[in-house]
C-alpha positions in Angstrom: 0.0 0.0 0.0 1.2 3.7 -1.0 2.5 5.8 2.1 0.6 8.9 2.7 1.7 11.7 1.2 -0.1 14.4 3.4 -1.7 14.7 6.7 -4.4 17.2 8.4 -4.7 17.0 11.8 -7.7 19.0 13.4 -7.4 19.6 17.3 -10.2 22.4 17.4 -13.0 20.7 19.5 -13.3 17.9 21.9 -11.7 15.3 19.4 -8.4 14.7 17.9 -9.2 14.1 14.5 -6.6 12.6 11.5 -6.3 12.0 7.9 -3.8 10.6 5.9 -4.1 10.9 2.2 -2.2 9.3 -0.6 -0.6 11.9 -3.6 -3.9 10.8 -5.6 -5.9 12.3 -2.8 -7.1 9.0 -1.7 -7.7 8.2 2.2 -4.8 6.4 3.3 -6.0 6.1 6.9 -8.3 8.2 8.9 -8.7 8.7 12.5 -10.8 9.8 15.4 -10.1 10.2 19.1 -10.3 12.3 22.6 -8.6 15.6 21.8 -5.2 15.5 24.2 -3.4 19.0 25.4 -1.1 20.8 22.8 1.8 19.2 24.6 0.9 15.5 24.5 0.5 16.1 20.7 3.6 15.0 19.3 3.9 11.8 21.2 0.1 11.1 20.3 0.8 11.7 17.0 4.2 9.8 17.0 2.1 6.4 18.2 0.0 7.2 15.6 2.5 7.0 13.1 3.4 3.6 15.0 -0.2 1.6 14.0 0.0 2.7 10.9 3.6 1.9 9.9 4.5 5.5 8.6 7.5 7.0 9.2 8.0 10.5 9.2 10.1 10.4 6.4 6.8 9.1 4.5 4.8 12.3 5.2 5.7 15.0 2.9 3.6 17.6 4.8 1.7 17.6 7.7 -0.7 20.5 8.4 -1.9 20.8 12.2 -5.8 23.3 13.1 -5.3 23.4 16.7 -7.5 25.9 18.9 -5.8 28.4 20.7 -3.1 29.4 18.0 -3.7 32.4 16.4 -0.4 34.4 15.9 2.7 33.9 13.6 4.7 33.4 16.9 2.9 30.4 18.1 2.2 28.7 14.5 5.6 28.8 14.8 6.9 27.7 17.9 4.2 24.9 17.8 5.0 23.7 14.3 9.0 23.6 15.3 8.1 21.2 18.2 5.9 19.3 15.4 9.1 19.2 13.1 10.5 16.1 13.5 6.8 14.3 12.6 7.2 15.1 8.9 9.2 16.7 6.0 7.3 19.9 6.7 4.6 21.1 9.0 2.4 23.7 9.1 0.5 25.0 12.2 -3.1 27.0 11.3 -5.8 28.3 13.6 -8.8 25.4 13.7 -10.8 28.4 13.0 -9.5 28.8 9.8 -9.6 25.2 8.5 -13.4 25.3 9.2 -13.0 28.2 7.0 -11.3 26.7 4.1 -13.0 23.4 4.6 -16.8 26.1 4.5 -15.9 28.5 1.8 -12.5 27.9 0.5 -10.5 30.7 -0.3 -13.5 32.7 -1.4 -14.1 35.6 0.3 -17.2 35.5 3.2 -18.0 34.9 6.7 -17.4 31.6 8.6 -19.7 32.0 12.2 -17.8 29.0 14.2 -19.6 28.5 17.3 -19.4 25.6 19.6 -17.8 25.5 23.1 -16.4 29.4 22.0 -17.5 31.6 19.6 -16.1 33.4 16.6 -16.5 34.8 13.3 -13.4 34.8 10.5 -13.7 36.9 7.5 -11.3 36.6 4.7 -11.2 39.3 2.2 -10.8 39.4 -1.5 -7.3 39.8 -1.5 -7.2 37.1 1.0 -6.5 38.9 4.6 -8.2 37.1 7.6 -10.5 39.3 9.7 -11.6 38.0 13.3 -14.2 38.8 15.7 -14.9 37.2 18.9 -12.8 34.1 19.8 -11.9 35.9 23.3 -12.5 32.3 25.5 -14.8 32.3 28.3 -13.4 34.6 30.8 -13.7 37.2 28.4 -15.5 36.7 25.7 -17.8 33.4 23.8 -21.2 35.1 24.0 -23.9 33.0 22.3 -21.4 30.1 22.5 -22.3 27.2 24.1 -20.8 27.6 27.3 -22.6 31.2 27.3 -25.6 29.6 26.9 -25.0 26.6 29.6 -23.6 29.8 31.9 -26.6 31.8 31.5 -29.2 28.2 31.9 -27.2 27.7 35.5 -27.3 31.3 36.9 -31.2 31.6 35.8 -31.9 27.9 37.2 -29.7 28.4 40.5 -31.8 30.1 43.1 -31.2 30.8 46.9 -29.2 28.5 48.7 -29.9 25.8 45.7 -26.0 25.9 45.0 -25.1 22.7 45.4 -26.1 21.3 41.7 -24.0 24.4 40.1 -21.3 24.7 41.9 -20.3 20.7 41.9 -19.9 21.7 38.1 -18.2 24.7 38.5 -15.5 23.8 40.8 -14.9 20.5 38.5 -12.0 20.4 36.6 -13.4 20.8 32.8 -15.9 23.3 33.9 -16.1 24.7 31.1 -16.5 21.6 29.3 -19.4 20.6 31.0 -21.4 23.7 31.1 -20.9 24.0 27.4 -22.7 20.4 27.6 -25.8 22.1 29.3 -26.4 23.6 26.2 -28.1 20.9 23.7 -30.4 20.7 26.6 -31.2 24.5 26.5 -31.6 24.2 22.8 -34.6 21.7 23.3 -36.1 23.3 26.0 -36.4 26.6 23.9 -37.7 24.5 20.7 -40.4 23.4 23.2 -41.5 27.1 24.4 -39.7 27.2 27.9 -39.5 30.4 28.3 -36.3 31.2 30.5 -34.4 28.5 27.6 -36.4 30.5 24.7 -34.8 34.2 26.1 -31.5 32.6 26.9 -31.3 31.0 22.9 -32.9 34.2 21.6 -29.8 36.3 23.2 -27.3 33.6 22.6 -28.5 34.1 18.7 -28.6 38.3 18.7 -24.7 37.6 20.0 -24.0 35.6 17.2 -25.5 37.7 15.0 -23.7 41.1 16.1 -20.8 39.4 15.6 -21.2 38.9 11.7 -22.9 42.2 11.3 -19.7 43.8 13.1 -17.4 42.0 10.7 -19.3 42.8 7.8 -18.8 46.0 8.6 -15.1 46.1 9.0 -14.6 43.8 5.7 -17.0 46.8 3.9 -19.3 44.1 1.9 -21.1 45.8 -0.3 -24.1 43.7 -1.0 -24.9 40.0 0.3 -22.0 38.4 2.1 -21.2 34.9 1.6 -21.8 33.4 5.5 -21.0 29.7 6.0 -21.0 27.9 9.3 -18.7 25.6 12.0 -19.8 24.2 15.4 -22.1 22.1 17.3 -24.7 25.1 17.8 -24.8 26.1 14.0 -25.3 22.4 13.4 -28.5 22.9 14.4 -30.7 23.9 11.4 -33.2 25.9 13.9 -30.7 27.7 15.8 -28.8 28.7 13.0 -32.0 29.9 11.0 -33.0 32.1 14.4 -28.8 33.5 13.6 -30.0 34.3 9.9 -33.0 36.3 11.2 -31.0 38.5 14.0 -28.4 39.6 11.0 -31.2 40.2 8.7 -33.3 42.3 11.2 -29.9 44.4 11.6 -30.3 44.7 8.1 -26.7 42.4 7.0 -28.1 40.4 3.5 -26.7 37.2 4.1 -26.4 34.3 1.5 -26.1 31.0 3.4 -23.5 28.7 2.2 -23.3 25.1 3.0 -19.9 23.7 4.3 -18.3 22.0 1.9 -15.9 19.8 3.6 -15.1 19.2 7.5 -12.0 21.1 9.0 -9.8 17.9 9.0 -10.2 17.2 5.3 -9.2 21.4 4.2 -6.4 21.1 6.6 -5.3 17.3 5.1 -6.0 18.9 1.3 -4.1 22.2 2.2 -1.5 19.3 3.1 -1.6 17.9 -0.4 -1.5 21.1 -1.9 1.9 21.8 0.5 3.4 18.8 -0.5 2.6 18.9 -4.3 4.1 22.3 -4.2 7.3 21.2 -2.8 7.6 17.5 -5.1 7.2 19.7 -7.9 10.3 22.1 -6.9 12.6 18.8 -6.5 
């Protein structure tokens, strides 16, 4: 069996995700797993290469989308501790591999909101604009941890602590009261009306954060706006999104994702390594 060629590796949500393609594009392996911290990620990926009898030398390019990497310093100083996993790596924000894998290189919006929150513009010319993406100490409104956040503090009452504050003082907090907020989501499908005010908000957020980058990217007309995340998974949620930019008068045309962030970031790979086969 051919080697792989190129590798995407997407570490931008609560998964570890891998794929290996061939120089033909095909799927040489693929993989799924628990997302492990930044600094477990080479020996994780190392025992990777292990089961599927790849050597680094194999991989021509390897392109990592990790969360929490945004500036040209820490691409950098992550990809250099990545070196030794490939002929050449290449460290991106997760945020814009959802992009690519959305809209390409076209210009638009990509809304990513999951855990966090954050909206990535790319101009014509091809300079990234961000709003949001601030975490949850500062920032992540409408995300899902904003919405689990707001559920708890509306549900908690009195000296009713107990429930919320065995979650907060757990160590993935944040984790888990992002997890409160498929639960919130249903509730305000169903008309309950603390869930409906709390998803209404959590949308308007959303929302202001599009129409605010819009307006720094100076759109005239529709804007492209494409879509990342558990929340904007859901078709309903997303559609109550679409109606808070409108109603701020942003034309939006929505545009289906049209790959997964693992498979831009393993293409972008291929791309990388055709580029550098073809200079040899």
């Amino acid at each position: 069996m051919k080697k792989p060629l190129a590798v995407g590796v997407d570490l931008g949500g609560t998964w570890l995700r891998v794929l290996a393609l061939q120089d033909n594009g095909r799927v040489f392996r693929s993989l799924r797993a628990p997302a492990v911290p930044l600094a477990e990620l080479p020996i994780t990926v190392r025992s990777i290469w292990r089961r599927w009898r790849v050597s680094p030398r194999d991989v021509e390019s390897l392109v990592l989308a990790s969360r929490g990497i945004w500036t040209r310093r820490e691409r950098g100083r992550l990809a250099r501790r990545l070196s030794g996993l490939a002929r050449s790596v290449q460290v991106i924000s997760d945020v814009e591999a959802a992009y690519r894998g959305a809209l390409g290189t076209q210009p638009g919006i990509l809304l990513l909101a999951g855990t966090g929150s954050i909206a990535l513009g790319r101009t014509a010319n091809g300079q990234w604009v961000r709003r949001g993406g601030m975490g949850p100490l500062l920032g992540d409104e409408g995300s899902a941890f904003w919405i689990g956040r707001e559920y708890l503090r509306a549900v908690t009452q009195g000296e009713d602590f107990a429930p919320a504050r065995e979650i907060l003082n757990s160590p993935n907090a944040v984790a888990r009261i992002a997890a409160l907020a498929p639960r919130v989501v249903k509730r305000a499908a169903k008309g309950t009306w603390n869930a409906r005010a709390i998803v209404s908000a959590a949308q308007r957020h959303l929302a202001d954060l599009v129409v605010e980058l819009a307006s720094t990217l100076r759109v005239k007309g529709p804007i492209r706006l494409s879509w990342a995340g558990s929340l904007m998974e859901n078709s309903k949620f997303r559609a109550g999104v679409y109606r808070a930019a409108r109603r701020s008068g942003l034309k939006v045309v929505p545009v289906l994702p049209s790959e997964s962030p693992s498979h831009a970031a393993a293409h972008l790979a291929l791309e990388l390594a055709h580029k550098s086969t073809s200079r040899d």
